[in-house]
GUMAR-463593 format. One line per field, with one value per atom (N, C-alpha, C): atom name; x, y, z; residue in one letter. Coordinates in steps of 0.05 Angstrom, whole numbers, plus 5000, padded with zeros to 4 digits. Each point is the difference from the previous one (the first is absolute). Layout:
N
atom: (CA | ...)
xx: (X | ...)
yy: (Y | ...)
zz: (Z | ...)
rest: (a | ...)
This chain:
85
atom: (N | CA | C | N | CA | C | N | CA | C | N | CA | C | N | CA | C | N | CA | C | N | CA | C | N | CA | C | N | CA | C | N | CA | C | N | CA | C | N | CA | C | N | CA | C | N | CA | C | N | CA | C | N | CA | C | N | CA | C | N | CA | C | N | CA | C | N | CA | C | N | CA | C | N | CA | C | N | CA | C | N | CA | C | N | CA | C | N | CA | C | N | CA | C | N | CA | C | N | CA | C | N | CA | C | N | CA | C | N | CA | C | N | CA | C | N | CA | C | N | CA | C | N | CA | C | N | CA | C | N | CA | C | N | CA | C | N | CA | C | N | CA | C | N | CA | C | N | CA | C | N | CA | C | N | CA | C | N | CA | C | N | CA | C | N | CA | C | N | CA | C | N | CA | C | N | CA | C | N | CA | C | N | CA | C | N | CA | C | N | CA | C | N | CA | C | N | CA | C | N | CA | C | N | CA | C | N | CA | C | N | CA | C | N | CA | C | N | CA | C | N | CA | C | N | CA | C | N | CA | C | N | CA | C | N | CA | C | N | CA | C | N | CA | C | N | CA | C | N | CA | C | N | CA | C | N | CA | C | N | CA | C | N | CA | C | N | CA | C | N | CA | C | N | CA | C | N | CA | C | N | CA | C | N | CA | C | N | CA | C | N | CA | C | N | CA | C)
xx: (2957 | 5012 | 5001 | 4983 | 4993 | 5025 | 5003 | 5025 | 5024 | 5013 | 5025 | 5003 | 4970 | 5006 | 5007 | 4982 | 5014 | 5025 | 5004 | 5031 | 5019 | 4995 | 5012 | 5016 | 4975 | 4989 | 5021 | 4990 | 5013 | 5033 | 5006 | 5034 | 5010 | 4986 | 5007 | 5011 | 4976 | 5012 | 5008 | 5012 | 5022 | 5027 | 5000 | 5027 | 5003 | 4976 | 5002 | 5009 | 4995 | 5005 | 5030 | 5003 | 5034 | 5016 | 4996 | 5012 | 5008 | 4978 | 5000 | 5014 | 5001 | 5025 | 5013 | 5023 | 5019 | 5005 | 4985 | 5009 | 5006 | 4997 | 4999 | 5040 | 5012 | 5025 | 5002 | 4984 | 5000 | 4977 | 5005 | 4971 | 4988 | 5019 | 4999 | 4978 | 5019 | 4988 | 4963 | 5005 | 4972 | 4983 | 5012 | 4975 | 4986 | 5023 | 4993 | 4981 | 5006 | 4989 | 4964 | 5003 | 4972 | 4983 | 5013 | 4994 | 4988 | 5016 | 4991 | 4975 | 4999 | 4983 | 4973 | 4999 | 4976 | 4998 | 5006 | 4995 | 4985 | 5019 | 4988 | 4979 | 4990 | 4975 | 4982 | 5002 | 4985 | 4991 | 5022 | 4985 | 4989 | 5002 | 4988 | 4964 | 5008 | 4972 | 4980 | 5025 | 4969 | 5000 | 5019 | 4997 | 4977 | 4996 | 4969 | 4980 | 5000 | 4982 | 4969 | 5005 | 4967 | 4996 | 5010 | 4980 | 5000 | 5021 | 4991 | 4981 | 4998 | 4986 | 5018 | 5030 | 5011 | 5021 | 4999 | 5028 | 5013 | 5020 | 5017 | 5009 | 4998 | 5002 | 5035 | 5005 | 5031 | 5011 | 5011 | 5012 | 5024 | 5017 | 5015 | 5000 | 4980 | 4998 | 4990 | 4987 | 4998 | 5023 | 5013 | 5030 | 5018 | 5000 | 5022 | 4995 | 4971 | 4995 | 5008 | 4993 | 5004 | 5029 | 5011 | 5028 | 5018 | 4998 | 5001 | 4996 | 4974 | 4989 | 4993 | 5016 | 4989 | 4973 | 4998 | 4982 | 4977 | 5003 | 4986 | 4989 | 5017 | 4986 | 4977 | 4998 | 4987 | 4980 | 4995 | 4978 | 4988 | 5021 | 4971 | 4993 | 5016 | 4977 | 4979 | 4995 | 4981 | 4975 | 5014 | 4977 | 4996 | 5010 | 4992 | 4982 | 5004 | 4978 | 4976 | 5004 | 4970 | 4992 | 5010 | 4989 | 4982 | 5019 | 4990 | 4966 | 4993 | 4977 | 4981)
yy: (7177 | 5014 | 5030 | 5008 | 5029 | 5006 | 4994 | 4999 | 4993 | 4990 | 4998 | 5028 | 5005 | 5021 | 5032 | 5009 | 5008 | 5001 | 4982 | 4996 | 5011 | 4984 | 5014 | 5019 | 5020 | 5026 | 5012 | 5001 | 5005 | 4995 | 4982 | 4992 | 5011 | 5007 | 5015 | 5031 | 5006 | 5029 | 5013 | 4971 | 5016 | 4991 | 4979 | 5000 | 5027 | 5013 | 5023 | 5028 | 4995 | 5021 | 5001 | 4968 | 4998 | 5013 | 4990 | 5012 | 5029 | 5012 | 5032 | 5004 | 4995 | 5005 | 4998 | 4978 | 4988 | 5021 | 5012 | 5017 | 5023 | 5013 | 5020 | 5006 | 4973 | 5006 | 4989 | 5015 | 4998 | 4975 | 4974 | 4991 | 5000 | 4998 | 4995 | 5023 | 5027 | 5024 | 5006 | 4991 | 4998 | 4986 | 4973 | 4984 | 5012 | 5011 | 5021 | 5012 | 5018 | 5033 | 4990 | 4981 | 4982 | 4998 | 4977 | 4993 | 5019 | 5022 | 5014 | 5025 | 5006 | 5009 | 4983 | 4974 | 4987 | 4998 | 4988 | 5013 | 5023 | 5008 | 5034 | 5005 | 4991 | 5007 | 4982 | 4970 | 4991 | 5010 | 5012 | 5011 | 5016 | 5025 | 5021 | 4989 | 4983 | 4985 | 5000 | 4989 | 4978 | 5029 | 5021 | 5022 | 5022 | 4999 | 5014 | 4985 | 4972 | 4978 | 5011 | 5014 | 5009 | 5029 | 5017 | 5020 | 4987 | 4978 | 4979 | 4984 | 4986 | 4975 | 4972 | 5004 | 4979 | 4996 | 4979 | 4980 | 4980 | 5001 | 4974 | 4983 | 4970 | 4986 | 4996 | 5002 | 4994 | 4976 | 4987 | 4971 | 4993 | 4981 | 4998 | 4996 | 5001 | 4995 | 5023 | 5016 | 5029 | 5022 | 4992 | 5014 | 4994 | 4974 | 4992 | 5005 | 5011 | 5009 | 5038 | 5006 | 5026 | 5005 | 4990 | 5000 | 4993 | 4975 | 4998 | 5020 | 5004 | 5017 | 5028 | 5010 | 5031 | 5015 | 5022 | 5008 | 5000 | 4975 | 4993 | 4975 | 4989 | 4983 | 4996 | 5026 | 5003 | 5021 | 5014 | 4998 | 4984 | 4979 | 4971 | 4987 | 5003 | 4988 | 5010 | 5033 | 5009 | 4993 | 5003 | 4992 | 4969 | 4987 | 4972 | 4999 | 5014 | 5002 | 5017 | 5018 | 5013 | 4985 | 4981 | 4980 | 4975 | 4998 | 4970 | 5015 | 5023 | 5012 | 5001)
zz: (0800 | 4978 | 5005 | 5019 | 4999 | 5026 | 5013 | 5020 | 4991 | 4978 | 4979 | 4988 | 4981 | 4988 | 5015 | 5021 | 5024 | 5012 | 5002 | 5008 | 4980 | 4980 | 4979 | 4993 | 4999 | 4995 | 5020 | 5018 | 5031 | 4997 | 5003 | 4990 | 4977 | 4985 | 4969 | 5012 | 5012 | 5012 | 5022 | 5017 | 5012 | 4989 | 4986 | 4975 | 5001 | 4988 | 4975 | 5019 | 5031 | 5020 | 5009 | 5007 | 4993 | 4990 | 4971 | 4977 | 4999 | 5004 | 5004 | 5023 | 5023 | 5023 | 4992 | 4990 | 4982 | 4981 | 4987 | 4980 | 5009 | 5023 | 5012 | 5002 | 5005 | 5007 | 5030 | 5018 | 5027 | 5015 | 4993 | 5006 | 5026 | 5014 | 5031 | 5002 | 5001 | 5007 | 4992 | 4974 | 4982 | 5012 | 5014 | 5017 | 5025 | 5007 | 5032 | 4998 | 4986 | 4986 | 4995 | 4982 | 4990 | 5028 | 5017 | 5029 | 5008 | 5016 | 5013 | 4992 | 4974 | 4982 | 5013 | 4980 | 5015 | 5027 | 5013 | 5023 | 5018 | 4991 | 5008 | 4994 | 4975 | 4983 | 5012 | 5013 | 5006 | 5030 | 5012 | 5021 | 4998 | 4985 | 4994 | 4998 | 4979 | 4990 | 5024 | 5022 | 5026 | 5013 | 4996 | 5023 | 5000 | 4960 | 4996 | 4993 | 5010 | 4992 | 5015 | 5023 | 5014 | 4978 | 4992 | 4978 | 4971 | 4994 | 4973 | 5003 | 5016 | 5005 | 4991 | 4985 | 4992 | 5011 | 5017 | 5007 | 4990 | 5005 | 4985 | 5027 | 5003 | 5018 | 5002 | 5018 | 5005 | 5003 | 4983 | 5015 | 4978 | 4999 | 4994 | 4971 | 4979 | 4974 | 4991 | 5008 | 4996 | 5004 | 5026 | 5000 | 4981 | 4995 | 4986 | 4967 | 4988 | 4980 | 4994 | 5024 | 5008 | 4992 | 5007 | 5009 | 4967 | 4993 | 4971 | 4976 | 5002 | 4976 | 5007 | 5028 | 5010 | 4992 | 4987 | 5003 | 4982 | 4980 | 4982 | 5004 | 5028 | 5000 | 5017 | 5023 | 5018 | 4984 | 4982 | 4988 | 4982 | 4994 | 4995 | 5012 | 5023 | 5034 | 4993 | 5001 | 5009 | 4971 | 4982 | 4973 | 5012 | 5004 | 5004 | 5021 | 5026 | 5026 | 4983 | 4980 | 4999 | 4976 | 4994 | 4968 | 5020 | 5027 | 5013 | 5018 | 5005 | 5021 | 4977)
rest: (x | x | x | x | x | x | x | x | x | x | x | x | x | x | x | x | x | x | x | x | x | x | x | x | x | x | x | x | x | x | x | x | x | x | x | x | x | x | x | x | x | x | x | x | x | x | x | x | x | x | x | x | x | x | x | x | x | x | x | x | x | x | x | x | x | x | x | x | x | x | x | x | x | x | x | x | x | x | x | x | x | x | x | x | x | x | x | x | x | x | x | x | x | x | x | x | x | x | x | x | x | x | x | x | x | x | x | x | x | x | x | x | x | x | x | x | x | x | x | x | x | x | x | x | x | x | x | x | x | x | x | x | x | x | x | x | x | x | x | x | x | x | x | x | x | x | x | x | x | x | x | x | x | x | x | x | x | x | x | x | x | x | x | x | x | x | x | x | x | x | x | x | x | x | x | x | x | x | x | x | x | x | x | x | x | x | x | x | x | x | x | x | x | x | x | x | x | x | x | x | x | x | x | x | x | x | x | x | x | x | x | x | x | x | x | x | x | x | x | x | x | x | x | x | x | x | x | x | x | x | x | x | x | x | x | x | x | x | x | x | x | x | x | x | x | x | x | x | x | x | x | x | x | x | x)
């Protein structure tokens, strides 16, 4: 049950990230822009991870969150890595 509701949750808001591209006019562009945002930020992340102490693991469900939900979504990586220590 606790993995439905999750999902859910999760599918609710990237509808809701959609949507907002979509509304933008330009969605394509909007997805890019998002993309590369996260991204960027997530490297930034692992690049001061030795004077933070916090990394984010790279693999294909963390990129692809990154990438989705740009730079909001890579700081709930990081609330989620310092909720899970």
């Amino acid at each position: 049950m606790g993995f439905a509701i999750s999902a859910s949750v999760l599918a609710v808001g990237g509808l809701i990230i959609l949507a907002a591209m979509v509304r933008t006019g330009k969605p394509v562009g909007a997805f890019f822009k998002s993309c590369a945002q996260g991204i960027l930020l997530m490297i930034a992340v692992n690049l001061t991870s030795s004077f933070t102490g916090m990394a984010l693991s790279v693999n294909g469900l963390s990129l692809g969150f990154a990438c989705l939900a740009g730079a909001p979504g890579v700081i709930s990586l990081l609330l989620l890595n310092m909720a899970a220590l």
